[in-house]
N, C-alpha and C positions, 0 to 999 in steps of 0.2 A: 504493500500500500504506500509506503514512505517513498520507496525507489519511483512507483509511478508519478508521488508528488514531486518530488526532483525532477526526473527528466523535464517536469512540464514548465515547472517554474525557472529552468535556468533557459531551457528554451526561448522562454517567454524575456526574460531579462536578457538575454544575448544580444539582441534590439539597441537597451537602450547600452550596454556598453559599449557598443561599437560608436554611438554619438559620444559617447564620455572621452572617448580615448585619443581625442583631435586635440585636448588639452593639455597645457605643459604642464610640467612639474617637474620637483628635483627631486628621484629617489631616493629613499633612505633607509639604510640597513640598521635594524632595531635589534634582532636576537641577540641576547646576549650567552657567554659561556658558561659550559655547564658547570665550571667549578671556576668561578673570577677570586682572587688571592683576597680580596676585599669586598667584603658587601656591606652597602649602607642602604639607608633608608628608603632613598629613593631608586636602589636600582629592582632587580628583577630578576630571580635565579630559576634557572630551570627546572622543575620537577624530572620528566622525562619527555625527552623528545624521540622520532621517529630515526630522525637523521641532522647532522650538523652540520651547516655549511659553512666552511670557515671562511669562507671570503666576508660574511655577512662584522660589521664594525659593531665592537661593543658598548654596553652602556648608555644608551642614545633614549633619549624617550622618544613615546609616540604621542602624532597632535592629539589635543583634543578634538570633538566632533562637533564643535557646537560653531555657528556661523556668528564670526565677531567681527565687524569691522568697527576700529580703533577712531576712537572717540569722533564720531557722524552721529547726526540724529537718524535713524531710520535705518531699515534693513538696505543697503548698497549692493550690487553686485558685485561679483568676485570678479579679480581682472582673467581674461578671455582671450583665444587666438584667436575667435573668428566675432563678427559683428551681433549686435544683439538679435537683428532681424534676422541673421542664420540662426541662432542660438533656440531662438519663437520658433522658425518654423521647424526646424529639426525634431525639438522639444514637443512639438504638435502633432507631428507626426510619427512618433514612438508613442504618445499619449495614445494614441487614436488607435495602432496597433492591440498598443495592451489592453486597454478597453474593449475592443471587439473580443480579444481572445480570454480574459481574466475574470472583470470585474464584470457585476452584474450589482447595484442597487448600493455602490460605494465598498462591498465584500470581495474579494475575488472569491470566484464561483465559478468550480469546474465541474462540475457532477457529472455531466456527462462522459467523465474523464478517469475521475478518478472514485473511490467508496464513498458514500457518506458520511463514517465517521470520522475522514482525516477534512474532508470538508468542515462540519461542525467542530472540528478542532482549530482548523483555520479561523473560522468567524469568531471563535470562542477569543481567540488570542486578541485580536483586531480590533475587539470590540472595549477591549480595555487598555488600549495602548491611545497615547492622547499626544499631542501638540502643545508643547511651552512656547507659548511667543511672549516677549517681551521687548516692547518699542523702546526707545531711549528717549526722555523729552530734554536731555542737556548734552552738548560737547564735552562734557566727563568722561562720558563711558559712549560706550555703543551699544547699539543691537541684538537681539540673540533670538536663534529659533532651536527648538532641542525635543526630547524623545523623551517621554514617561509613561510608566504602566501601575493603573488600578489596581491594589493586592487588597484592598480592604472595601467591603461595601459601603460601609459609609464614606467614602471617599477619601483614600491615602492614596496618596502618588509618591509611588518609589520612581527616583532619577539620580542624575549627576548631580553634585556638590558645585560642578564647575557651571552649570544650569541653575541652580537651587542658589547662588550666593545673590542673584540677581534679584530674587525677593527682598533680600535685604535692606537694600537702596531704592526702597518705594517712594523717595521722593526724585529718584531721576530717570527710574525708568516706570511703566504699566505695564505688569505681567497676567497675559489671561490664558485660559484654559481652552484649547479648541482640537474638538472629535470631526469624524468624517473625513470623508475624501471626495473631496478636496476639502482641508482641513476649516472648518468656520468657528468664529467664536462661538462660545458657549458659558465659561464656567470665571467666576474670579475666585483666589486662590490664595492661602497666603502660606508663610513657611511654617512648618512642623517642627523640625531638627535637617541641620544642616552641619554635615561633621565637621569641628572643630579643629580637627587635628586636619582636616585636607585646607582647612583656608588658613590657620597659621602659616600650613608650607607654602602656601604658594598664590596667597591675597596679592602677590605683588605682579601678579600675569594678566588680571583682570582685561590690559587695555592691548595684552601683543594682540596681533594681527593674527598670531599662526601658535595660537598656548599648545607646549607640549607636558606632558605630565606619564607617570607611570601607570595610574588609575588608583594606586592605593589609598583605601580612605576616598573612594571620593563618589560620595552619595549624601541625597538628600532625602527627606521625607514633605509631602505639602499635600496641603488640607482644601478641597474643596467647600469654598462658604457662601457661596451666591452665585445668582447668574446675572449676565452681562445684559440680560434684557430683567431689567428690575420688575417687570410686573409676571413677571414667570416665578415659578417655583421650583422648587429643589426637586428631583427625584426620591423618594423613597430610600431606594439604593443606586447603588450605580454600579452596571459590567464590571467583574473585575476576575483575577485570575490566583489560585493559589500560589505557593511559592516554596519552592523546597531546600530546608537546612543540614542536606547529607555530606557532611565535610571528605566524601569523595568522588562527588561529582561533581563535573561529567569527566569521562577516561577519552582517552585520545581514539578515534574513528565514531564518536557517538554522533549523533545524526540529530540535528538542532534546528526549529526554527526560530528564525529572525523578525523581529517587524519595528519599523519604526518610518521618521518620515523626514526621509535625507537629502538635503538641500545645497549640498556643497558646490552642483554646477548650475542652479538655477538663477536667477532674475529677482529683484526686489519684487517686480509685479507678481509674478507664480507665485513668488514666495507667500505673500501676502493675500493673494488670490485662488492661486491654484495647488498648492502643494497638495501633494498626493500620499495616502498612508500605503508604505510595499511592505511584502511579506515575501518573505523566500526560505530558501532550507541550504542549509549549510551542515561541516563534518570538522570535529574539532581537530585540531593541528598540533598543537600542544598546550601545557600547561605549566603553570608558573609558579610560584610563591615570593611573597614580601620579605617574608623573613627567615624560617626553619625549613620548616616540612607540610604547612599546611596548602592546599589546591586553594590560591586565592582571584587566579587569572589564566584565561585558556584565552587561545586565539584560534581564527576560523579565515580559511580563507579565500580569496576569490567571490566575496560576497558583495553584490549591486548598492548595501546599503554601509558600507565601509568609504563614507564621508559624512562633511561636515550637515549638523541637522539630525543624524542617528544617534548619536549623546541619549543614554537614558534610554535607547530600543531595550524591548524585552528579545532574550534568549530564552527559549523555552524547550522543554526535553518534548519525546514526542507521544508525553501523555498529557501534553495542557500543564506541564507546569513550569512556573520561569524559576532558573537556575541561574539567570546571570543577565547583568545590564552593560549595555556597552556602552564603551570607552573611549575608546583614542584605536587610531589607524594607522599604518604607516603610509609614505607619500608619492607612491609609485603613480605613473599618468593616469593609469586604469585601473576602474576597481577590480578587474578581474584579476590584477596582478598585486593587489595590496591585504594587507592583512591586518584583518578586524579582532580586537583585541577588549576582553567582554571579563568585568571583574563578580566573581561567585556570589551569591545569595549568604552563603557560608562567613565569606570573607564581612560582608555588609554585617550579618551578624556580630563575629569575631570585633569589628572597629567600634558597634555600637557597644558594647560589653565593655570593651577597653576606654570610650569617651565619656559614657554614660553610666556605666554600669548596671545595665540591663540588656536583655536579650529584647531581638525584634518580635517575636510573639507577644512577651510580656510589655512592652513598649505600648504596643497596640490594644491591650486591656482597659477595658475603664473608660471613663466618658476623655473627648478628645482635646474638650475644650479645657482643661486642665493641662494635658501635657501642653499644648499652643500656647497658652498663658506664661505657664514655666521655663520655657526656650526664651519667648519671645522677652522677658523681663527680666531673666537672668544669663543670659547666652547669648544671643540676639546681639545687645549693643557692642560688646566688646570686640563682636566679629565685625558688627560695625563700622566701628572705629579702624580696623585696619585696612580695609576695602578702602575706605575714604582716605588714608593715607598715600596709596599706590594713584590718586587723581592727582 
């Protein structure tokens, strides 16, 4: 059933990588070795890999995924080798493609194709993965569009830290919540927990152009609290997905899907207008750890959704449940030749235990509006404060 999802979906993405791959870029060899004489905090040790290529440079982080450009009001586009009118109609017409063959009612929908259950799996994921936008209203900071997934009915959005530090600074930028595809407002939002230990290291990248980081530590939690059309109401619940804490998953050849809504080669307009939520399946590559011996980061590769804007996609095994959110990329022209790099559910765990001292289950106990209060009056500012430093 899985295999027949694969064939169909890289099928179906082969399309649009072939528009991806007219774009420059400077590769960049990230793997690091499996036994480096020094490790520190921000590097990355191998668990086990498959094969090692030594050509590949060591110690290097990979970008983040989130689309930043450095202190602009508004989402900008990325600079481009060909013109934006190619860029429209190319984009239009890989749209138009995947459309015919994928999506049906904003889902992709293959039934004719493949079982029902791996369908209902698919929508099942889809339907709790959401859109961070966050406009910028000052020459401070910039921009950001990013990737999150519902794990809690009452509305908890697990994402990036490097997404999530953006709530922060609500008085420079407006960050809302938007489902669907092509992604539309829907939800305002504000921060839950946003770890501590990923913005002490690295509050000072806020404004690069091209933030790289190793992924450790870097997730956030936020809280749906209104919608954007005030005479609406809340849902009840909202789609969401479980989440699983087996500190050895996933093992290397595990069969993953991906979703999120990746924006690294589009246009303020799309971005802003048309962005699109993709789903694909991917096979893990290897795996990492921070520090000793625990699985805290695997990598997948060759996947359509390994750029900027997938920040915060859900990985999920292929029983529906997310093991892992992604992270940072490495910078080859094509996605189909870069490597998506997705930090454990485990590990998310593990960081909130060591910040907080509680587990993510236990975190999630009890009414919400307690824990939000708690971060935002006693953690909040002081992460505050150093964001507003690096302006």
């Amino acid at each position: 059933m899985f295999e027949i999802l694969k064939s169909i979906a890289l099928g179906v993405f082969s399309t649009i990588t072939s528009v991806i791959m007219i774009f420059s870029g400077s590769p960049e060899a990230t793997l690091l070795q499996n036994t480096p004489p020094e490790i520190t905090q921000r590097e990355v040790v191998v668990i086990e890999k498959k094969s090692v290529d030594s050509s590949n440079e060591t110690g290097k982080e990979s970008p983040d995924l989130d689309f930043v450009p450095k202190k602009e009001a508004g989402i900008q586009p990325p600079q481009k080798t060909i013109t934006g009118a190619d860029l429209e109609a190319q984009l239009k017409e890989v749209e138009e493609k995947v459309t015919a063959l994928i999506e049906t009612s904003n889902q992709i929908s293959i039934s004719e194709k493949i079982p029902e259950s791996a369908e209902n799996l698919n929508e099942k994921i889809r339907n709790a993965v959401v859109n961070v936008f966050c406009i910028s209203n000052s020459n401070s900071v910039g921009s950001i569009t990013g990737s999150g997934i519902v794990i809690d009915p009452r509305g908890v959005v697990l994402t990036n830290a490097h997404i999530g530090q953006y709530l922060l600074l609500n008085d420079y930028v407006t960050c809302t919540l938007r489902i669907g595809s092509p992604a539309q407002n829907r939800y305002t939002i504000e921060p839950l927990y946003v770890s501590p230990s990923w913005i002490k290291a690295n509050y000072e990248k806020i404004n690069d152009n091209n933030p790289k980081g190793t992924g450790e530590d870097d997730f956030a939690l936020l809280r749906i609290v209104g919608r954007t059309n005030p005479e609406a109401e809340l849902p009840q619940f909202f789609p969401s997905i479980t989440y699983g804490l087996d500190p050895n998953t996933p093992d290397i050849d595990d069969n993953v899907i991906i979703v999120g809504y990746p924006a690294g080669f589009l246009g303020g307009t799309i971005i802003q207008n048309g962005l699109s939520l993709l789903s694909t399946v991917g096979t893990v590559g290897e795996i990492f750890t921070f520090k000793e011996s625990s699985l805290d980061l695997f990598s997948i590769f060759g996947s359509i959704l390994a750029q900027k804007g997938s920040s915060g996609g859900a990985v999920a095994d292929t029983e529906g449940n997310l093991i892992g959110i992604v992270v940072t990329a490495t910078q080859e022209n094509s996605t189909n030749d870069r490597e998506l790099r997705a930090i454990t559910v485990s590990h998310i765990n593990r960081s909130l235990i060591k910040d907080f001292n509680v587990s993510l289950p236990n975190f999630l106990l009890g009414p919400l509006d307690e824990k939000a209060n708690q971060f935002q009056t006693l953690i909040a500012p002081n992460l505050r404060s150093l964001l507003l430093e690096s302006f």
